[in-house]
C-alpha positions as CSV (number, residue, x, y, z in Angstrom):
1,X,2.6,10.9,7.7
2,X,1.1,14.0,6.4
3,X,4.1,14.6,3.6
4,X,2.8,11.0,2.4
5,X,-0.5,11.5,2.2
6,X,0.5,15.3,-0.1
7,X,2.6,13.3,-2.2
8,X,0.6,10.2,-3.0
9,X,-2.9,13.4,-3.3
10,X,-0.2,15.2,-5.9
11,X,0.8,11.9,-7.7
12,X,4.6,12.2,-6.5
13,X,4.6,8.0,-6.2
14,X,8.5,7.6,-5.9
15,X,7.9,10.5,-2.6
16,X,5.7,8.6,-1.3
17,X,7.5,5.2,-1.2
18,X,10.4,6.8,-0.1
19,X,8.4,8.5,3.1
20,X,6.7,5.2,3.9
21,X,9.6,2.9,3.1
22,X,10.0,3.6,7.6
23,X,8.0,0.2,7.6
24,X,10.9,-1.8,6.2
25,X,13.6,-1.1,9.0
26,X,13.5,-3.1,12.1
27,X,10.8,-1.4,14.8
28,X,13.9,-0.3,17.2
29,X,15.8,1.8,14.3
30,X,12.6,4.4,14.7
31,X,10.6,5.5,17.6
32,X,6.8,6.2,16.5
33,X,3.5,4.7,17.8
34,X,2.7,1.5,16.1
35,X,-0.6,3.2,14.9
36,X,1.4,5.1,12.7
37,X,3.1,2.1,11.3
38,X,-0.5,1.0,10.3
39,X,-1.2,4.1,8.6
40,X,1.7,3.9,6.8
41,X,1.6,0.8,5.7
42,X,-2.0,1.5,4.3
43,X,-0.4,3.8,2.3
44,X,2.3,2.2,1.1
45,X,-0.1,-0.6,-0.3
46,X,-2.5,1.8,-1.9
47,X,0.1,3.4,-3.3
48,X,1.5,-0.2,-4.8
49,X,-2.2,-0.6,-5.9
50,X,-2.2,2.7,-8.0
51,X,1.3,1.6,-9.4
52,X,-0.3,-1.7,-10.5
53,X,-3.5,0.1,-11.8
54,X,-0.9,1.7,-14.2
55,X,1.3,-0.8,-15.3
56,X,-0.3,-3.9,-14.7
57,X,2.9,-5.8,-13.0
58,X,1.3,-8.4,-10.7
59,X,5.3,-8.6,-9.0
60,X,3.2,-5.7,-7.1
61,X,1.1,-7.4,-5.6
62,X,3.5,-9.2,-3.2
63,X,4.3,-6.3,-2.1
64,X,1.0,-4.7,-2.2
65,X,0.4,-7.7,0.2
66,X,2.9,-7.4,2.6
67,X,2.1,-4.0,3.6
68,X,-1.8,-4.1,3.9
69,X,-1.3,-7.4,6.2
70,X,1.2,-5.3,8.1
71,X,-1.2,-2.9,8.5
72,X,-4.4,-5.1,9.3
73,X,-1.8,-6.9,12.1
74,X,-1.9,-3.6,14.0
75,X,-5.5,-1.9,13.3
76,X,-8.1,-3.2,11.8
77,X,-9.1,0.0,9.7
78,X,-11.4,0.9,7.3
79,X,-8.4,2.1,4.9
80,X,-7.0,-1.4,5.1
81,X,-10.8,-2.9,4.5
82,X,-11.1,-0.5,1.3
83,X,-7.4,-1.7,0.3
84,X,-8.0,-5.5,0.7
85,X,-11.4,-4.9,-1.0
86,X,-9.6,-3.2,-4.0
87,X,-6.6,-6.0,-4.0
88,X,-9.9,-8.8,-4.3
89,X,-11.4,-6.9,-7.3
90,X,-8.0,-6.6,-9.0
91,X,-7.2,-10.5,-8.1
92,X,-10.3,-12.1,-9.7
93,X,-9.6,-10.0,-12.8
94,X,-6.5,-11.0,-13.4
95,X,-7.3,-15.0,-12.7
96,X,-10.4,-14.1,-15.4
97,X,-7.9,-12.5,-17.5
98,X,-10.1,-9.3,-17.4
99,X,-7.4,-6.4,-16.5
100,X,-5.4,-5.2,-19.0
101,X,-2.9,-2.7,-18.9
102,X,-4.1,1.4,-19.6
């Protein structure tokens, strides 16, 4: 958990998404708290979010979605608030056609 959060602080995205990818096996092929799938599913999703800041692919945001609604499943957390709050503002702009790519 801590690794992810130094990668995704030092910008090393593909670290990060390889630390968090835990969330995609099955719960039985690791042992860890489910707390700690929540956090790092939070992380994987903000970390989608900064991708998609970036390049603008809205394939992202499935993704983005999957993991923050893991996360919300398990705690309710202000990190996953602040994501889902982010993942609104970047949703209306696109339907407005207000986001484009930096």
């Amino acid at each position: 958990m801590h690794l992810a959060y130094v990668f995704r602080q030092t910008g090393l995205i593909k670290q990060v998404l390889q630390v968090v990818n835990v969330i995609a096996f099955p719960r039985g092929r690791f042992r860890y708290p489910p707390h700690f799938m929540s956090i790092f599913a939070t992380i994987r999703a903000a970390t989608y979010l900064v991708i998609y800041e970036k390049f603008n692919d809205s394939e992202l945001l499935v993704f983005l979605r999957r993991a923050v609604n893991k996360a919300w499943a398990i705690i309710n957390s202000d990190a996953a608030s602040s994501v889902y709050k982010r993942l609104e503002k970047f949703g209306s702009m696109v339907e407005l056609g207000d986001y484009g790519q930096k």
